[in-house]
C-alpha positions in Angstrom: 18.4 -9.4 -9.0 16.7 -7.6 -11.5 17.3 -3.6 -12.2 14.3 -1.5 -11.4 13.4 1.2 -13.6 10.8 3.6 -13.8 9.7 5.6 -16.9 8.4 9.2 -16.9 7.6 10.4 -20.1 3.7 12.0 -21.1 3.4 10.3 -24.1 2.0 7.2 -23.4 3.3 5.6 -26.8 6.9 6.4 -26.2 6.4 4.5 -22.6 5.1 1.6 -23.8 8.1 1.2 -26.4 10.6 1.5 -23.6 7.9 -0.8 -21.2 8.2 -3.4 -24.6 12.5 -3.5 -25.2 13.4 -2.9 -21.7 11.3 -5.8 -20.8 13.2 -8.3 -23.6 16.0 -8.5 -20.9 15.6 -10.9 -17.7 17.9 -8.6 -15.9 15.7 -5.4 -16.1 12.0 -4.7 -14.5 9.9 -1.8 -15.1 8.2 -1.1 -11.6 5.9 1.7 -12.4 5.5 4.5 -15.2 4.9 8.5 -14.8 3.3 10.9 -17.4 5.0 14.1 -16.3 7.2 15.9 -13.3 4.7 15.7 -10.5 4.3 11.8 -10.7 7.6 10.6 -11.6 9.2 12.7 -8.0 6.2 11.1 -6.5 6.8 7.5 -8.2 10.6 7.3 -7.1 9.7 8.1 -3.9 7.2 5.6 -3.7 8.8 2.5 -5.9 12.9 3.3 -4.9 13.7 2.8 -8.5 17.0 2.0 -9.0 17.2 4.0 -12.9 14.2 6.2 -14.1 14.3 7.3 -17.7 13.2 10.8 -17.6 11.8 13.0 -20.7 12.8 16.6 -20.8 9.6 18.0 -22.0 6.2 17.5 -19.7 3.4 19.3 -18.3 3.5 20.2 -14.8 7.3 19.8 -13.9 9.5 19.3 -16.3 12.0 16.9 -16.3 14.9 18.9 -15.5 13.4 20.3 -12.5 11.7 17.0 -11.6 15.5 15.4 -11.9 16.9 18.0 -9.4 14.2 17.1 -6.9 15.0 13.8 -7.2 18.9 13.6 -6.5 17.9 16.3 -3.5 16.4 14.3 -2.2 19.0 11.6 -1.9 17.2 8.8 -2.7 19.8 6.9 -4.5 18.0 6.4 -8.0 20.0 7.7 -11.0 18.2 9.8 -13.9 18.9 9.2 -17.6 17.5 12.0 -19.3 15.6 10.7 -22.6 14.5 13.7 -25.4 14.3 14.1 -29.4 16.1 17.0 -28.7 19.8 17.2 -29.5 20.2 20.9 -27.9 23.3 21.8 -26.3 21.3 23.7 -23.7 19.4 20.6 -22.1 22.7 18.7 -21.7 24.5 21.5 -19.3 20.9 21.9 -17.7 20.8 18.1 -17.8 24.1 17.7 -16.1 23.6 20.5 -13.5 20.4 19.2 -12.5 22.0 15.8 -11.5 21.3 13.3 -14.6 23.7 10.5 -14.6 23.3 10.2 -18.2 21.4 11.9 -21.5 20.2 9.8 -24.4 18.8 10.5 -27.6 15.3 8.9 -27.9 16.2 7.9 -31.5 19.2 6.0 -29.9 18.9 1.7 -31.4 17.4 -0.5 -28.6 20.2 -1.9 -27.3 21.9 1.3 -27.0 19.0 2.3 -24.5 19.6 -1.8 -22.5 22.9 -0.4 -22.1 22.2 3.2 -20.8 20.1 1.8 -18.1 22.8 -0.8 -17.0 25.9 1.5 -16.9 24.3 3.4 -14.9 22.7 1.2 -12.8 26.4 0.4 -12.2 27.2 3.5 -10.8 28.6 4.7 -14.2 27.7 7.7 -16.2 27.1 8.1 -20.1 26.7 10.7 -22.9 25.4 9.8 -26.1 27.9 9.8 -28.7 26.8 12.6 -30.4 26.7 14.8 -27.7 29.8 14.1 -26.1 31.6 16.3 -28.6 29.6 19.0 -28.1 30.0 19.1 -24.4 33.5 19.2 -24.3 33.5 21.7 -27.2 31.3 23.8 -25.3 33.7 23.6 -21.9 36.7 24.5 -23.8 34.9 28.1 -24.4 34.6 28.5 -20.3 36.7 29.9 -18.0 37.1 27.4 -15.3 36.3 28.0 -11.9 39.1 27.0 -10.1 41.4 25.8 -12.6 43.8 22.7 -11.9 43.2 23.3 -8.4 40.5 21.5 -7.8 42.4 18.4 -8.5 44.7 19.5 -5.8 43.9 16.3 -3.6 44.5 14.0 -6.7 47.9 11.7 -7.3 50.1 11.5 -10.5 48.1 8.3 -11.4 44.8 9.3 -10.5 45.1 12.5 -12.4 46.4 10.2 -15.7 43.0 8.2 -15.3 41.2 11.3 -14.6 42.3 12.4 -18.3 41.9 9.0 -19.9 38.0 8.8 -18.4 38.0 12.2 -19.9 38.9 11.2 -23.4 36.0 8.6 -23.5 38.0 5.4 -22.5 36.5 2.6 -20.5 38.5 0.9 -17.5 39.3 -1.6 -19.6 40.9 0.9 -22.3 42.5 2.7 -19.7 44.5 -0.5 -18.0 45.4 -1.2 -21.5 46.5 2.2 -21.8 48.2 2.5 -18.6 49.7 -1.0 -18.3 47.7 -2.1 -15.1 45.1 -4.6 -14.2 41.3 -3.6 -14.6 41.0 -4.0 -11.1 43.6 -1.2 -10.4 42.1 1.1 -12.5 38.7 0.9 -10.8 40.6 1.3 -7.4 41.6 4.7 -9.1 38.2 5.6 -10.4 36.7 5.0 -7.0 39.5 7.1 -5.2 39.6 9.7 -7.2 35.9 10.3 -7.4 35.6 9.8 -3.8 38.3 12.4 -3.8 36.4 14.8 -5.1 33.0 13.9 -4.1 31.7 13.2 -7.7 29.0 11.1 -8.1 30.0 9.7 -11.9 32.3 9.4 -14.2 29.9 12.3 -15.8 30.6 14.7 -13.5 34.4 13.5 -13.6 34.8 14.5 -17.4 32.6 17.7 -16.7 35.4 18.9 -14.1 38.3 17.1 -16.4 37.4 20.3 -18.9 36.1 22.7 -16.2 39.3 22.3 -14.5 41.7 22.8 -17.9 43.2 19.2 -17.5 42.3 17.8 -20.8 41.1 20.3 -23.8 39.8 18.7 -26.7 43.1 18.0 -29.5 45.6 17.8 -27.2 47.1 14.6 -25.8 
């Protein structure tokens, strides 16, 4: 079954690009298209995308705005934020307003294939490049509740919790840990279930919030 995507963006040329490399793969369909805010809240709605690949910058609603209408609205489809701009601002809004992932546009083709099919997954992604600046920028606030948060969390689930915060995949982690792959997605599940994150996004974004891992030390 193919993954649905939709593409909001108000530059018609950029859509058709994505429409053109997305459509290369048999296991990917681009259901509809959306040239700003307004008509990509409307178009999820409407086509139940299960990805939409949302620009920052468009007339209307923006999509950071248009991003935090759609995840209110609980309809399930996840929101990779797309821009040429590699600002550390649009990230945290990014992030706050829901996304699921952030991607440069500039990003190599296949880099983009894969974006949409982590998170199709259920999986969360920051571009490499801007990884290191989101942790850099945690490390410099105070975080809200401190270790507490984790509270609910066991021994093992808060090693994987630090692990998924230092970038690893399951597979790295198991490796890491000694355990099947298997197990370590039992742990990912229970410990976002845990602490009702949606992604392994949101997981790293509380990791640093919440002083367990600070960039350096291991």
């Amino acid at each position: 079954m193919s993954i649905r995507v939709l593409l909001a963006d108000d530059q018609e040329l950029v859509r058709s690009g994505f429409r053109m490399i997305l459509q290369t793969q048999t296991d990917l369909e681009v259901v509809g298209e959306a040239g700003d805010g307004v008509e990509a809240v409307a178009a999820t709605r409407r086509l139940q995308p299960q990805v939409v690949l949302m620009d920052i910058r468009m007339p209307n609603l923006d999509g950071l705005q248009a991003t935090k209408q759609i995840v209110a609205a609980g309809s399930g489809s996840r929101v990779v934020i797309l821009t040429t701009f590699d600002l550390d601002e649009y990230v945290y809004q990014a992030l706050a307003a829901g996304a699921s992932g952030f991607l440069l546009k500039n990003a190599p083709p296949e880099q983009l294939i894969s974006a949409v099919r982590v998170v199709a997954a259920g999986e969360g992604l920051l571009a490499p490049s801007i990884t290191r600046r989101v942790i850099e920028q945690f490390t410099r606030l105070p975080g809200p509740g401190g270790t507490d948060a984790l509270g609910g969390l066991t021994k093992r689930e808060r090693a994987v919790l630090t692990l998924i915060a230092r970038g690893m995949s399951n597979a790295e982690i198991a490796a890491e840990l000694f355990v099947s792959d298997a197990t370590v997605k039992s742990h990912v599940g229970h410990l976002l279930a845990k602490l009702q994150l949606r992604d392994r996004v949101q997981a790293v974004v509380l990791a640093y919030e919440s002083g367990l891992v600070r960039p350096g030390i291991r």
